[in-house]
C-alpha positions as CSV (number, residue, x, y, z in Angstrom):
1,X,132.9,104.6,129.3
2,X,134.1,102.2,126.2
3,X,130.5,100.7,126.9
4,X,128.5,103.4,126.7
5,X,130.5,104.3,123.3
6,X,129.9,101.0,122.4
7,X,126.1,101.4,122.8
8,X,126.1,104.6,120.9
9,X,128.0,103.1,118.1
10,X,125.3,100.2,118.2
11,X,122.6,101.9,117.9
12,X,123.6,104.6,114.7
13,X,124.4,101.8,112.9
14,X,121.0,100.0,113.5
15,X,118.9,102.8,112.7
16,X,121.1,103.1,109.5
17,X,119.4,99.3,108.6
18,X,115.9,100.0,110.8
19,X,114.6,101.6,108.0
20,X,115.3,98.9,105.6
21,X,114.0,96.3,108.3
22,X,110.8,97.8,108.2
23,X,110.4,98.1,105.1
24,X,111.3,94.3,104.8
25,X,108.5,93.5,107.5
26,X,106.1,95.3,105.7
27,X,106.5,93.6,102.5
28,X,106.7,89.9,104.6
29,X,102.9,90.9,106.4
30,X,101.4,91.9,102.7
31,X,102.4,88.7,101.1
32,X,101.0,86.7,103.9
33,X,97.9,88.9,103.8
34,X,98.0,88.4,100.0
35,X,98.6,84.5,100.4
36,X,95.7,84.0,102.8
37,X,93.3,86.1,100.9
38,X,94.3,84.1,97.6
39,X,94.7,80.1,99.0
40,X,91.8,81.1,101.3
């Protein structure tokens, strides 16, 4: 049972930070896009 707790406690704190994670991704795949399409 501590596992499973464990897990559950895992997982609300991640989607607490998914959002922001995404939100970092995003903005890392524009500037590459950005770079490319400018040095290119």
């Amino acid at each position: 049972m501590p596992q499973n707790k464990d897990r559950y406690a895992f997982w609300t704190k991640y989607k607490r930070f998914a959002s922001t994670e995404i939100l970092l991704y995003v903005i890392m795949i524009v500037g590459i896009i950005l770079g490319i399409i400018i040095f290119g």
